[in-house]
N, C-alpha and C positions, 0 to 999 in steps of 0.2 A: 656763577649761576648754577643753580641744580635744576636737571631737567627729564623726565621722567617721559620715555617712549615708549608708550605699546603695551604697557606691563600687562600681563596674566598671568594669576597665578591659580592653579588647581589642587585643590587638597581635598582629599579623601573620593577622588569622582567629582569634584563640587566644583566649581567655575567660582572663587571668590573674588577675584578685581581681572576685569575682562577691557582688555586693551586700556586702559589708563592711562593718559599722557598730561605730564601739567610740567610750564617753566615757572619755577620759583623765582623772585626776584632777587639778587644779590642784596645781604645784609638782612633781608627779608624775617619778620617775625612771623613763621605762619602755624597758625591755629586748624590742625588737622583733626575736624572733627567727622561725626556718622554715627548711626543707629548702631548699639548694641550686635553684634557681628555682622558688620557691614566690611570688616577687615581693616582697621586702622594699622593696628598692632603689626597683622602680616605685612602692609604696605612699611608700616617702620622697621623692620627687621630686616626688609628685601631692600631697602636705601642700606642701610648700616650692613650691607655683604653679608648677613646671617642666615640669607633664605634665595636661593638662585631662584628665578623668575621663569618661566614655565617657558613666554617667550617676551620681547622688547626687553630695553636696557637704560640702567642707570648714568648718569652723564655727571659728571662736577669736574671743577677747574684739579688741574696736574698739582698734586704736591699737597691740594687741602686737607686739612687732620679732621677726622669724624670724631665724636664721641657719644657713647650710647652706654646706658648703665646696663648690667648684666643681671639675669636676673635673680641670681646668688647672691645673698650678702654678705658682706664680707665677714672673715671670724679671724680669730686667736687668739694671741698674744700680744700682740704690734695696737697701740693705741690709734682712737679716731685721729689725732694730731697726726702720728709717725703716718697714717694711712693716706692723710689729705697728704702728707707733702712729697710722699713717695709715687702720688698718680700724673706728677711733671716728671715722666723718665727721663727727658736731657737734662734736668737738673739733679735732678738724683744721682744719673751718672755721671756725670761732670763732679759735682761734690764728692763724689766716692775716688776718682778717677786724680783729683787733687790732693785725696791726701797721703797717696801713694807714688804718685808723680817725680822724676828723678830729674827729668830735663826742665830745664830753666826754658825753652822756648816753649815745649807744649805747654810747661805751667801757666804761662803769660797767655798764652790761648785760650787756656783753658779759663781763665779769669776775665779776658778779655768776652767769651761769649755768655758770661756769669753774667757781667755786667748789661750784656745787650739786654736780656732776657729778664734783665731784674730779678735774679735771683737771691737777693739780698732784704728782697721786700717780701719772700714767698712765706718766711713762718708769722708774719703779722696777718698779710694777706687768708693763709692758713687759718688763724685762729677765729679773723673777722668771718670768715664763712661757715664754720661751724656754732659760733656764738649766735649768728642768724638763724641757725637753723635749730636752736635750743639747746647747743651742750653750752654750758659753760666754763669757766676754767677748773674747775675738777673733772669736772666730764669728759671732756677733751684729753686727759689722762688716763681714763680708768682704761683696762683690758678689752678690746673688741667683746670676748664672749659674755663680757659682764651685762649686756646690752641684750634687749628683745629683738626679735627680725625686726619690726617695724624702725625701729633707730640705728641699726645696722644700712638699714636701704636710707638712710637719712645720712651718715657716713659715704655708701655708694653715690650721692646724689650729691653730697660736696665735695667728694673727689673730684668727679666729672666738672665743675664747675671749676675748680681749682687749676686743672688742667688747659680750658681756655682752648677749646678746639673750632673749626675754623668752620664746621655745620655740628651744630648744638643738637643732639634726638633726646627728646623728652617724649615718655608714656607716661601720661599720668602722675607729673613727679608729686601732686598735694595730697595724694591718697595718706599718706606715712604722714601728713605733717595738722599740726594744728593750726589755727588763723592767725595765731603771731607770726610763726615759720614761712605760713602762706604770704602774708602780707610786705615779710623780707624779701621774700624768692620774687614776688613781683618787681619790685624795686629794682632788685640785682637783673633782672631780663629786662628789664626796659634798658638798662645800659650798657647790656651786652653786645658790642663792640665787631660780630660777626650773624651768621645765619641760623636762624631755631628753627627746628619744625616740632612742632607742640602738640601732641593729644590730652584732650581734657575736656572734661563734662560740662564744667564751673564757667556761668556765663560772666561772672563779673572778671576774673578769673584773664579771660579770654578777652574783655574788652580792655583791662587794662595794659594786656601784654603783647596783644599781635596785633600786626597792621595787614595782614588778609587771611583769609579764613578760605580753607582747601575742603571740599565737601565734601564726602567719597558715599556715594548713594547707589545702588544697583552695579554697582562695580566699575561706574565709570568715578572719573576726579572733573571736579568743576572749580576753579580759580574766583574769588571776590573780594574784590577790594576792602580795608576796614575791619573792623571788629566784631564782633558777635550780634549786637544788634543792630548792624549796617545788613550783616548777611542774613537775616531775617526779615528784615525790609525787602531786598533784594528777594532772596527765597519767594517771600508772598506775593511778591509783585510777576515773576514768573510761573508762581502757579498759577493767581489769575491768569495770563498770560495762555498757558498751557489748557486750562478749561476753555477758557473761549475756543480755541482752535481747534480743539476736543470736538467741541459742540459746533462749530462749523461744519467741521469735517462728517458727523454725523448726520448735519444735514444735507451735505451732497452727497453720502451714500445711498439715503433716503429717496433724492430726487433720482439716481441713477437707476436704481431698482425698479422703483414705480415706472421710471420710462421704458425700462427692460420688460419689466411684465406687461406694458401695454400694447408695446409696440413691434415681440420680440415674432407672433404669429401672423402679421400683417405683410406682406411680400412686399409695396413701397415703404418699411422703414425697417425692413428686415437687417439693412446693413447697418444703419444708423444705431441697432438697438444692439446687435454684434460690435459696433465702434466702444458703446458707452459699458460695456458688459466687461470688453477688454479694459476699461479706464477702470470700471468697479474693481477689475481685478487687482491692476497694481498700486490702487489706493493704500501705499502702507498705516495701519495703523497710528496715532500717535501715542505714546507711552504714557500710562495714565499713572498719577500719582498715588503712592503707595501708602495704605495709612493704616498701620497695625491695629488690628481689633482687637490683638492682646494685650495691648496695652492701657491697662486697669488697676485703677487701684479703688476700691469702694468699703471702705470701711465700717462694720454693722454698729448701730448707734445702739449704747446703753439705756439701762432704765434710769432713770433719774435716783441720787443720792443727795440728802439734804448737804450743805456745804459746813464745818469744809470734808473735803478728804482726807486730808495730811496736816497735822501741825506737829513743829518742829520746835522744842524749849531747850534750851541751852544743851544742846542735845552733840556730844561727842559719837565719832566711828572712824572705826581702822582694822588693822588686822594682829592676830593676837596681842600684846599688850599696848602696842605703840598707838595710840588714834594720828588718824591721819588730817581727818578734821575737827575741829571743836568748837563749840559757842555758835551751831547752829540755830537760829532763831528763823524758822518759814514756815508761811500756810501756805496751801497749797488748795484751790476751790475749783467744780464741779467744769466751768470754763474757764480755765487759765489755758495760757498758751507760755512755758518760759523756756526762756535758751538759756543753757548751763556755759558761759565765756570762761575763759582762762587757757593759761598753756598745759600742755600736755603732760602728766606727770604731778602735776596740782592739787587732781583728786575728782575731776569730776567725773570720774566712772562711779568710782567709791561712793558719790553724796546718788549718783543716780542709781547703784544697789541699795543703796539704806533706803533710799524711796520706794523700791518695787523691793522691799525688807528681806531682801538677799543676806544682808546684812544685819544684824541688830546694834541700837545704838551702845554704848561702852558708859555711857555716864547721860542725867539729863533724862526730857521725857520726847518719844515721840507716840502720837496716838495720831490712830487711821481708821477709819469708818469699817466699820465690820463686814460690811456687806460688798465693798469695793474690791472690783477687780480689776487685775492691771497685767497689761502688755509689753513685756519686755522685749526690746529687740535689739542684740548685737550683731558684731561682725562673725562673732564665733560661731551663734548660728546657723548663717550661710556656710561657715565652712566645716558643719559638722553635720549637715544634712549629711544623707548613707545614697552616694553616686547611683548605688545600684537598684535603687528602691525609687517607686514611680508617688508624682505628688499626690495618688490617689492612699495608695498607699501607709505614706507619712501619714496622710489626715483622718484618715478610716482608725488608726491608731489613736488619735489623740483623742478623736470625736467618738471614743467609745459610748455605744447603746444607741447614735442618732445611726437614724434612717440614711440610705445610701442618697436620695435625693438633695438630703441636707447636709452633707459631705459635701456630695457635688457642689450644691447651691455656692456654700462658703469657697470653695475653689474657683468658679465662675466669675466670686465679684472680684478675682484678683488676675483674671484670665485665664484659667486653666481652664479649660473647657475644649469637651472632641478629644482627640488626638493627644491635647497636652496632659492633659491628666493623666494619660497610661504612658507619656514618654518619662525615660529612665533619669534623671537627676543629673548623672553625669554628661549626659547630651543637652542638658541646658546650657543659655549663659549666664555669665557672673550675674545680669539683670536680672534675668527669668529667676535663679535661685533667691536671688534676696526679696523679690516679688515671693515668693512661695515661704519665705522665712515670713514676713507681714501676716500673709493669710493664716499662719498654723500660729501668730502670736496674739491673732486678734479673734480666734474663732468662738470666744465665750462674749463677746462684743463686752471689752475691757472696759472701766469708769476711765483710766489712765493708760495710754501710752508713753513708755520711755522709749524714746528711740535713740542709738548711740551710733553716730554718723552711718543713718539706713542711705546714704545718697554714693558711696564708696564707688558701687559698680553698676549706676544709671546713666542712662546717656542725657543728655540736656531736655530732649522731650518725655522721657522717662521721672525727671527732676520736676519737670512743670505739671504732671498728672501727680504725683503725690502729694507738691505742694495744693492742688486742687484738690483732693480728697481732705487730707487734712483741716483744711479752711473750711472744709463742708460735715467734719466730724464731731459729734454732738459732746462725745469728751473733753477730757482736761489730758494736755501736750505738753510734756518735759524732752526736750531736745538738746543732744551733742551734735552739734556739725560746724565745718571749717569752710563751710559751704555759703558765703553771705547773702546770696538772692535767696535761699531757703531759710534762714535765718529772720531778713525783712519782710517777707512776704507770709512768716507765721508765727514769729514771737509779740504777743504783747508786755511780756516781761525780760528783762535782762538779769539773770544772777552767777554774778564774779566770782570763781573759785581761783581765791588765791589766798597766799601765807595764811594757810592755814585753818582759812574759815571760808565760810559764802555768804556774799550780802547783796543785795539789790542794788545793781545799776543805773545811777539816774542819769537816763541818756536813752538814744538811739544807739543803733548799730554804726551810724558814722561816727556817733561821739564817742563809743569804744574805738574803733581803727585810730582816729583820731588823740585817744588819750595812749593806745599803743606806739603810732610813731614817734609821739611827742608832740602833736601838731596840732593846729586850731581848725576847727571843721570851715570848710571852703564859704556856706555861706554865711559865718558868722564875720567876715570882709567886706569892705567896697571894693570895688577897682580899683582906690589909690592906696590898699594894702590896710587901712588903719580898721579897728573894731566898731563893729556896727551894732551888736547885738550882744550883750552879756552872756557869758556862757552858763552860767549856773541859772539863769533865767531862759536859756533855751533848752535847757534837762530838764527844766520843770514845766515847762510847756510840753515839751514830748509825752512826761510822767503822766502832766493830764488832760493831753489825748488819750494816751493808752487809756487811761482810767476812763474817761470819756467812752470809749471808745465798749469797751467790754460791758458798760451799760445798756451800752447799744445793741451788738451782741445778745443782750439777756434780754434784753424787752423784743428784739425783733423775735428769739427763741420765743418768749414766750405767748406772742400776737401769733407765731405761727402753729403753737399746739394749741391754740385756742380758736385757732380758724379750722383745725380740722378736728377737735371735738365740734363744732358746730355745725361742719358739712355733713358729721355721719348721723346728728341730729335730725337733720333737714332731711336726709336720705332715711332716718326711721318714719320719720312722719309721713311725708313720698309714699313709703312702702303701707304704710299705715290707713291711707287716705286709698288706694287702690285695692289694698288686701286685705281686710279689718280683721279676718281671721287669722293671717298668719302673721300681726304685729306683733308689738311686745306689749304687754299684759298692760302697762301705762298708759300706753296710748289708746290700745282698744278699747278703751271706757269713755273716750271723748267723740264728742258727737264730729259729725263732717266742717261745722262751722268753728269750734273750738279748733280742730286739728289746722283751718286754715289760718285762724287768728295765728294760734301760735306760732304758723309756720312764716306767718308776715312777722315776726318778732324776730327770729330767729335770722330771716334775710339782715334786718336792719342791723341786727349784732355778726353778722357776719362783712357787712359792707365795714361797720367800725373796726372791728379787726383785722380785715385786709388795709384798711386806711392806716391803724399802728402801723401793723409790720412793713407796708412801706414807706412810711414814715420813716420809719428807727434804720431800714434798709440802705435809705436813698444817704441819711445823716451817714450813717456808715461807712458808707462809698466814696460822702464828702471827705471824710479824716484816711481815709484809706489815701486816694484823691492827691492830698493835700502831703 
């Protein structure tokens, strides 16, 4: 059992986890999540002996092996292979230790703790864990430096795994990896065989791998049984929980006061009102729940562009001569929402540069609406923002000629606002930055967003306000993410980048996982295992939903800019019918009875309108629903 007493820890002046205590359960999968510097990171660094603890102390069983990735990746010479199998040091020096070995007893020793240890299984084992994790067998050979950081810490991350330690520390290990990668590593931790403590954003992520979730909120740690959506169940039921008693306790302050001020001048209840004055006093507070205002994402909607925006004809790109993809055939229209699938290395950066025509196609045509602008957003981005420089700053820069109001405005719908705006870049976090990367990609209100995995450094509430903005943004959305609740919650298209081209997926996001592991989606079964439901008959059900679905979408869009051309209507006539001189020149020509005719016309066309769009609203919600 790991058990954590008393922890506080202080950095820079700052009180970050103030007395913390929690008993993990032995074996225990636990999902250590919290707000964007709430101190996950420090509480894992200060288990894994990397950061002594201000004051309280860490506790686990005599003799258990930690392992915790570093946060250097590895480099040289020495391949990912040679690197996985060198991170079990009894085996490596045992092996080493054997081939030089002179005595016939230690030799038998030494062979004899080989075999405990199975170390005869360890370069299969070896390879199976990096093939999970994307290299393949050339890969698994090439030189460490040949490789980007990001495949390096993928390297670091099957070491650790390799190794088999006896309390597993995971930060964020799916940031590095794509959803094939992700979808391994969950498999692999469900069977893993000792103790995890897990940080990560990713609620599917979290449901399928840990069996209780550790909170860390205002510095203390709170223990819940279950997975991610158990502990949000739980969460909401103790906020209510917490409001009522809020609001209780408000009302006995209330009663106390009033009887204090009634009674406090009156010589028979002088004491009484002394008794309850002391009670008022040590009425502690209850701690009220904390709910970030900055947490925003409001994306400004564009003008309307006839459709489509992008079409793509047998259309090649790559980099200088080689294309990397070819025999692109896609349109791309005014509401699309599509997620770009495949593993990593396949090309869907590439197909999503040629889109925001970073790139030019090499062969083949692509044409894009002249007037369309687009929002590119990577991870480079955030990490190329200038530390020293305030988000007022950055944007005063890019929004050259606009008004300081209108700087501000666009930083406001993303929270920067007060204080944030003139704070220094490097005193953000990973969130707040990539929050401020959004704002300064979206501030000409783009036709198109490409967003390339924007969820890297969000916390889960962070995750759930973007996915809301987006759903509420009047553009057309091309998405990279390894993220699958951001995925089903905003793609209505799927397009597969693999060998070498991209074509539309017909399917959901479970029948991609599903066509990844091998496996036939859950409920296309009965309970006695045999098929219920055709699978190529349930990708075309899904296809026309979607399709369904973005009809719907377009007619509720379009009942609701026709509800509000008619309310500003009703609102001239209004103005009209009260102010006849200061109307607009149309209406001041109609007498008082004409302006009411028309304005009884104008109700009935607006009741029809609001009756579409919730109409097309309510269908919507059905398939959403559904």
């Amino acid at each position: 059992m790991l058990t954590l007493s008393g922890i506080t820890v202080r950095l820079g002046g700052r009180t970050i986890i103030d007395e913390a205590s929690a008993s993990l359960p032995p074996r225990g999968r636990i999902g250590l999540i919290g707000r964007n510097g709430a101190g996950k990171s420090t509480l894992v660094r200060v288990i894994a002996g990397m950061l002594e603890p201000d004051n309280g102390e860490v506790a686990m069983p005599r003799g258990a092996r930690l392992g915790y990735i570093a946060q250097e990746a590895p480099a040289g010479e020495a391949t990912p292979f040679e690197t996985v199998l060198a991170a079990d040091s009894e085996r490596a020096a045992l092996m080493a230790e054997s081939e030089t070995c002179g005595d016939a007893h230690r030799l038998a020793e030494i062979h004899e703790r080989l075999i405990a240890i199975d170390a005869h299984s360890a370069p299969s084992r070896a390879a199976r864990i990096l093939n999970g994790l994307g290299f393949d067998e050339a890969a698994q050979h090439r030189p460490l430096d040949s490789f980007s950081g990001g495949w390096r810490m993928r390297v670091a991350l099957a070491s650790l795994l390799f190794s088999q330690p006896d309390l597993l520390l995971l930060d964020e290990p799916s940031n590095h990896l794509d959803l094939e990668a992700v979808l391994w590593l969950e498999d692999f931790l469900r069977s893993y065989p000792a103790t995890i403590v897990l940080v990560s954003h990713e609620r599917d992520f979290l449901n399928n791998v840990v069996d209780h979730i550790l909170h860390l909120a205002q510095g203390k740690l709170t223990l819940y049984p279950g997975g991610y959506d158990q502990f949000e169940r739980q969460r909401a039921e103790r906020q209510a929980q917490i409001a009522s008693a809020r609001a209780k306790q408000q009302a006995e302050r209330e009663r106390l006061q009033d009887y204090v001020a009634r009674n406090s001048a009156r010589a028979s209840t002088a004491k009484q009102a002394q008794s309850r004055a002391k009670a008022l006093a040590k009425l502690q507070p209850i701690a009220e729940l904390i709910d970030d205002p900055s947490l925003s994402f409001d994306f400004p909607s564009p003008d309307e562009l006839r459709p489509p925006l992008i079409t793509l004809d047998l259309a090649s790109v790559g980099y200088g001569e080689e294309p990397v993809l070819s025999r692109l055939n896609l349109r791309l229209d005014p509401d699309d929402r599509i997620a770009l699938l495949g593993r990593n290395g396949n090309g869907k950066t590439t197909l999503a540069r040629l889109l925001a025509a970073q790139l030019s196609p090499m062969a083949g045509a692509m044409n894009a609406s002249a007037k369309m602008r687009v929002g590119y957003f990577t991870q480079y981005q955030v990490e190329e923002l200038d530390r020293g420089e305030t988000p007022l700053q950055h944007m005063t820069v890019l929004m050259k000629g606009a008004t300081p109001a209108a700087v501000r405005g666009q930083l406001g719908r993303f929270g920067f606002s007060g204080p944030k705006a003139t704070t220094e870049v490097g005193k953000l976090s990973g969130g707040e930055r990539a929050r401020l990367a959004l704002a300064l990609i979206t501030r000409e209100a783009p036709h198109l967003l490409i967003l390339d995995e924007p969820t890297n450094h969000l916390d889960v509430d962070a995750r759930e306000a973007l996915i809301q903005a987006l759903n509420g943004y009047a553009g057309a959305v091309v998405i990279v993410s390894h993220d699958r609740h951001m995925l089903e919650m905003t793609a209505d298209r799927l397009v597969l980048v693999d060998s070498g081209t991209a074509k539309e997926f017909d399917g959901t996001i479970d029948d991609y996982i599903a066509f990844v592991l091998a496996k036939e989606p859950q409920a296309a079964r009965r309970d006695d295992g045999t098929r219920s439901v055709n699978k190529k008959d349930q990708r075309k059900a899904a296809a026309d939903a979607r399709e369904k679905g973005q009809a719907l979408r377009k007619a509720a869009k379009t009942a609701e800019a026709e509800l509000e051309r008619l309310q500003k209507l009703r609102s001239a006539i209004d103005h009209a019918m009260f102010d006849p001189k200061g109307a607009e020149p149309a209406l001041a020509r109609l007498t008082m009875t004409d302006l009411m005719k028309r304005r009884a016309e104008i109700e009935a066309k607006i009741d029809d309108a609001e009756a579409a769009w919730l109409e097309a609203s309510e269908a919507l919600e059905a398939i959403v629903a559904a």
